[in-house]
C-alpha positions in Angstrom: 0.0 0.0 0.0 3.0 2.3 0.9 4.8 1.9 -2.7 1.6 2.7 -4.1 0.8 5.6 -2.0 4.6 7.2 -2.7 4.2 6.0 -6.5 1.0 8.0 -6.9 2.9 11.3 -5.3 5.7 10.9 -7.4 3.9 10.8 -10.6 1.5 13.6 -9.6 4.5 15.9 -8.3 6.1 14.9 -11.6 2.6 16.8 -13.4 2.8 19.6 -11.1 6.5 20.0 -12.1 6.7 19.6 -15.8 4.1 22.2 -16.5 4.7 23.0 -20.1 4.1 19.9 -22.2 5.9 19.3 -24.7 4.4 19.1 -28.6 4.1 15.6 -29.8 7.2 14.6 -32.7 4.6 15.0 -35.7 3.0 18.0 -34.4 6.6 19.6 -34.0 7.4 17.4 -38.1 3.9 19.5 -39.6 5.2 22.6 -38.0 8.8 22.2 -39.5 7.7 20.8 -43.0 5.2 24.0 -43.0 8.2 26.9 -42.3 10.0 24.7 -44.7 7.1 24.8 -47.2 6.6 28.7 -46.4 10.5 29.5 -46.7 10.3 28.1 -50.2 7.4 30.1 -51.2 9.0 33.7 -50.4 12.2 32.4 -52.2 10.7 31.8 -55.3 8.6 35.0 -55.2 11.7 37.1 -54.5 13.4 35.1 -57.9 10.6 36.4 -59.7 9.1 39.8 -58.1 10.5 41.4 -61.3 7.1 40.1 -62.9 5.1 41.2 -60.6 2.5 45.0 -61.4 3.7 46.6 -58.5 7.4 45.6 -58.0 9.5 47.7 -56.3 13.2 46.6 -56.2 13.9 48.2 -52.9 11.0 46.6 -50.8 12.1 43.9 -49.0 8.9 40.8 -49.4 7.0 40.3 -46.4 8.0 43.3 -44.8 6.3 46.8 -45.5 9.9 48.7 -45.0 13.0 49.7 -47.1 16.3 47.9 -46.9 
C-alpha cells in the first residue's frame, strides 16, 4: 500500500512540475515541414518579383519597410 501511496505522489509531483508539455514529434514534423514549405514560397517569389504590377526593387517581401 506504501509503494503505491509514494508512487502515486511521485507521478503527480512529476505533473505539477513539468508544466509546459511538450508538442508531440509529428505536431513539432507538420510545423517544421510548413516553415519549410513557407520559406520556399518567399524564395521563389523574391526570384521572380521582377514580374510582378507593382514591383518595387527596394521593398524587402514580407515586410512593408525599405532595406
Amino acid at each position: 500500500m506504501v509503494a503505491i501511496t509514494f508512487g502515486a505522489a511521485r507521478a503527480a509531483a512529476a505533473a505539477v512540475k513539468g508544466g509546459k508539455s511538450k508538442a508531440s514529434f509529428w505536431s513539432r514534423f507538420y510545423k517544421a515541414l510548413v516553415d519549410a514549405r513557407m520559406r520556399a514560397a518567399e524564395r521563389e517569389l523574391t526570384l521572380h518579383r521582377h514580374l510582378m504590377a507593382d514591383y518595387d526593387k527596394d521593398a524587402v517581401f514580407g515586410h512593408n519597410k525599405k532595406r
